[in-house]
Z-matrix of the N, CA and C atoms (Angstrom, degrees):
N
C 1 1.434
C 2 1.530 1 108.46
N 3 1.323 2 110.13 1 126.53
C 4 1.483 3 102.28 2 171.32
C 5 1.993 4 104.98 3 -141.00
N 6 1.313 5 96.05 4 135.32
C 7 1.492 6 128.78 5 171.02
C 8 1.389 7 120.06 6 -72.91
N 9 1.770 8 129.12 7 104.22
C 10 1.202 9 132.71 8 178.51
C 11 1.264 10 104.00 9 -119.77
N 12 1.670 11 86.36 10 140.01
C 13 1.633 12 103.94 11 -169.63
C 14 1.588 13 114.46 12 -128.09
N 15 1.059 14 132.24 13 122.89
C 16 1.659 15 127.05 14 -163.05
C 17 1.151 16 103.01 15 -77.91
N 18 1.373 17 138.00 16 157.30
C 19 1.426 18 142.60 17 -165.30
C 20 1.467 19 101.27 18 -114.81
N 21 0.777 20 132.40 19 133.38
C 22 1.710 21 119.17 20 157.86
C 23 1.203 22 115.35 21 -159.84
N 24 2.051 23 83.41 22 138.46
C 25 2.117 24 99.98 23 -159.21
C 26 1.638 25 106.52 24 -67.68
N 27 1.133 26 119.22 25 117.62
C 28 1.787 27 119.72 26 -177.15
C 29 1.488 28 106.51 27 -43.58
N 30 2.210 29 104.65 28 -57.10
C 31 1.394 30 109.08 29 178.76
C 32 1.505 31 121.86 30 -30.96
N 33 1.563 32 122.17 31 -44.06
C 34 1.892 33 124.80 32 163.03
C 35 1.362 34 115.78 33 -26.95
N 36 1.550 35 103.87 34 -54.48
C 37 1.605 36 101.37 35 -178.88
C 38 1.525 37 122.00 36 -69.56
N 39 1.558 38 122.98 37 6.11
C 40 1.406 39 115.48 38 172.36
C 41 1.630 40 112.89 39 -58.98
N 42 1.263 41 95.10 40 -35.07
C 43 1.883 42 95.00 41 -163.84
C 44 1.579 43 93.39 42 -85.74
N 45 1.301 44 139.92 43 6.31
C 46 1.927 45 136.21 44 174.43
C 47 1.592 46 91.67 45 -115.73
N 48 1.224 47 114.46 46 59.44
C 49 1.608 48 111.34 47 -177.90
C 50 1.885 49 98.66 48 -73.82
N 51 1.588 50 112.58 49 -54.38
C 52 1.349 51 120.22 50 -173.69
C 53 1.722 52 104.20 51 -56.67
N 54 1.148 53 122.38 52 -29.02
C 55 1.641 54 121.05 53 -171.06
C 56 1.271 55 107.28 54 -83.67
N 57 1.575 56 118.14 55 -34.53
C 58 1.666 57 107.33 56 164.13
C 59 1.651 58 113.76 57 -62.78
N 60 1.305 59 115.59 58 -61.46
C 61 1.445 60 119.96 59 168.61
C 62 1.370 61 107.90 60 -25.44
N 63 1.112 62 135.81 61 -60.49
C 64 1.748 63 156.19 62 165.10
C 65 1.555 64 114.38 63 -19.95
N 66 1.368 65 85.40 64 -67.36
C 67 1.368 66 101.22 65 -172.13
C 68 1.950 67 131.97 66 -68.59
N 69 1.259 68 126.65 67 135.18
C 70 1.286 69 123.09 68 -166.56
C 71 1.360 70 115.52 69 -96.97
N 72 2.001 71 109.06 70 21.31
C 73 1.642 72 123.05 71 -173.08
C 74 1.729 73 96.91 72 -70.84
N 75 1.084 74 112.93 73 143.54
C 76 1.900 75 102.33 74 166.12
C 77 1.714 76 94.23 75 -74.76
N 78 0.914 77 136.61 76 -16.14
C 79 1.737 78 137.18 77 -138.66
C 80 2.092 79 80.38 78 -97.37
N 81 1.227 80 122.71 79 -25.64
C 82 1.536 81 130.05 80 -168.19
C 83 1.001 82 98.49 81 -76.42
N 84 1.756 83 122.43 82 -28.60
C 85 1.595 84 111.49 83 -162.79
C 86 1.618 85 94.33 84 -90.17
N 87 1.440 86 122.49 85 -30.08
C 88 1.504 87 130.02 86 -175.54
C 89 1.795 88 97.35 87 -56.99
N 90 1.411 89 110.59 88 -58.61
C 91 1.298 90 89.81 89 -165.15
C 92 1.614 91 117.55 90 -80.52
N 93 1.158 92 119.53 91 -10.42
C 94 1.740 93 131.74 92 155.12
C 95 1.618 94 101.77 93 -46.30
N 96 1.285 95 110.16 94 -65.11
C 97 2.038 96 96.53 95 175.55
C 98 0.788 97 90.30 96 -57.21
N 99 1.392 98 155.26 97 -105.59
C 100 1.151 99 150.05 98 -103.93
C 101 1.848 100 122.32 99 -54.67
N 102 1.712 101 88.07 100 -59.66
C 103 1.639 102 89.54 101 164.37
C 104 1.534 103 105.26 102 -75.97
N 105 0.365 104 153.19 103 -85.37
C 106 2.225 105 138.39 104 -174.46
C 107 1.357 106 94.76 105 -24.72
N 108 1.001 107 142.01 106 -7.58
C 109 1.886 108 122.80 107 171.34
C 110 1.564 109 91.30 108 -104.67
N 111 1.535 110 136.14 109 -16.42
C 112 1.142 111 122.30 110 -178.45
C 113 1.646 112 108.96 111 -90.66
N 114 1.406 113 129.17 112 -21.79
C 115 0.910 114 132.04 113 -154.27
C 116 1.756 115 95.83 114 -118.97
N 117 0.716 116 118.45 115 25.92
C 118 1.640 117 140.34 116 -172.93
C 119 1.275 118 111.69 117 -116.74
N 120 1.115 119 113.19 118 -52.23
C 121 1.563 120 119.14 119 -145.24
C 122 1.485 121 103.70 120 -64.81
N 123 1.581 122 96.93 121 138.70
C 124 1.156 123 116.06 122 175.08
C 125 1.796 124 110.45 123 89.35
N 126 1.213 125 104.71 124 -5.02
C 127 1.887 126 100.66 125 176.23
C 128 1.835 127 96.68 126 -129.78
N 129 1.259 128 116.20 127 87.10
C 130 1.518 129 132.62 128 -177.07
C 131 1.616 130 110.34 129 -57.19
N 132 1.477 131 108.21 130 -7.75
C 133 1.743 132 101.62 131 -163.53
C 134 1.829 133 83.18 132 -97.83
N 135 1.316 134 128.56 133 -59.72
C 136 1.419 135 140.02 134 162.45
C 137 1.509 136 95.80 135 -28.42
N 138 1.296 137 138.30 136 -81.43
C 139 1.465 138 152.93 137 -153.76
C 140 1.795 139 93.38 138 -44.74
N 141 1.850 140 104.81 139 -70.63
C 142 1.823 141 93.17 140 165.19
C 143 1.074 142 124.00 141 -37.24
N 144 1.138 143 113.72 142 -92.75
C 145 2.008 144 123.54 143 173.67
C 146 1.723 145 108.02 144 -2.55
N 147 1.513 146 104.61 145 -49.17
C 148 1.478 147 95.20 146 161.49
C 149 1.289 148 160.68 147 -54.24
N 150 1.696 149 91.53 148 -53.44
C 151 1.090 150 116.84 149 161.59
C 152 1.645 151 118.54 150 -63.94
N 153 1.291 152 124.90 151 -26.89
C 154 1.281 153 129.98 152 172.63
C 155 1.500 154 123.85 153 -70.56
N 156 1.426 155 99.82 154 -25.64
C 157 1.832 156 104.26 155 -167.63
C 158 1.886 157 79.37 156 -108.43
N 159 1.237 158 150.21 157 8.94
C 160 1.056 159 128.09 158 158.17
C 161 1.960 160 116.61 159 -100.74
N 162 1.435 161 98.07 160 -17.23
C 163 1.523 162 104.31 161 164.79
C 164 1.174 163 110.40 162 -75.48
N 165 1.392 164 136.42 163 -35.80
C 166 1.480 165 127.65 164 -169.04
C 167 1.466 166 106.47 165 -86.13
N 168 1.119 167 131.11 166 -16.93
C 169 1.628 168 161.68 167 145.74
C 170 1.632 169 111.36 168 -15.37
N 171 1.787 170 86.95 169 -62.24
C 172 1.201 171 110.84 170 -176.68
C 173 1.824 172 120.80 171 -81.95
N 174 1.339 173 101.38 172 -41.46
C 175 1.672 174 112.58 173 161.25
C 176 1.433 175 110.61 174 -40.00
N 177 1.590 176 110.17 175 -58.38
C 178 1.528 177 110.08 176 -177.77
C 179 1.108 178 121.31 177 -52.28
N 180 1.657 179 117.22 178 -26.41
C 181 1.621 180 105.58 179 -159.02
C 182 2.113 181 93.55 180 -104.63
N 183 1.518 182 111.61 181 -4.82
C 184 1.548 183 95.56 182 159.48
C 185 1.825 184 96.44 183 131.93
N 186 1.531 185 105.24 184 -2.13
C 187 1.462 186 101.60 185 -158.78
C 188 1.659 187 98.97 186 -103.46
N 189 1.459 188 113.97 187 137.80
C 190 1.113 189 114.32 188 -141.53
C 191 1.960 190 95.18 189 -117.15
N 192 0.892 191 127.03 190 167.32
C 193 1.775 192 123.37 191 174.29
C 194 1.473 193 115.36 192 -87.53
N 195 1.738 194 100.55 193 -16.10
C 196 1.842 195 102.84 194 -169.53
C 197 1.698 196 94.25 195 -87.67
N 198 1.032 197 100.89 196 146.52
C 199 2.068 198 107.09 197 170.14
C 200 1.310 199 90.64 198 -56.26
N 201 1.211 200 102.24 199 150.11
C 202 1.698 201 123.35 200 168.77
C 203 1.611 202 142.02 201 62.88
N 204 1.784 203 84.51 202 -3.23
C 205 1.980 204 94.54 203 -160.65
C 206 1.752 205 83.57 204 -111.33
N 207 1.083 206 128.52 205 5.40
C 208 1.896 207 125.10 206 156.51
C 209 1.947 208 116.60 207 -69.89
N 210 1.698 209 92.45 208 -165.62
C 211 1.087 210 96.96 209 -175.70
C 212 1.724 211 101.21 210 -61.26
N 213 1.407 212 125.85 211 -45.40
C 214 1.163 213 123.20 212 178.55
C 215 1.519 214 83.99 213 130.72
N 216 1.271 215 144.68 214 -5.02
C 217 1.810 216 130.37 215 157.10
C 218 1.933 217 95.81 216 -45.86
């Protein structure tokens, strides 16, 4: 038995910035931090600003900070 798993480089998704924004995957908002923590690093005032416009991101689409009172992802 063998298990295949597709690889895929996150860095690709810099240039589909509007299609993550787009998209209603929770897995879109993971790789949105991810590149904004790569493209950050090292300027902490930028690094917030990020993290802030991707939490309010998340408010809009229903997902909440308390356990249980979100969509339920």
């Amino acid at each position: 038995m063998a298990l295949d798993f597709p690889v895929v480089k996150l860095l690709d998704y810099e240039a589909r910035w509007a299609e993550l924004e787009a998209s209603d995957n929770p897995f879109a908002v993971v790789v949105m931090a991810h590149l904004k923590t790569q493209a950050t690093r090292g300027d902490m005032a930028e690094r917030y600003a990020a993290k802030l416009s991707l939490a309010k991101m998340l408010y809009r689409r229903g997902y909440s900070w308390r356990p249980g009172t979100s969509k339920g992802y």
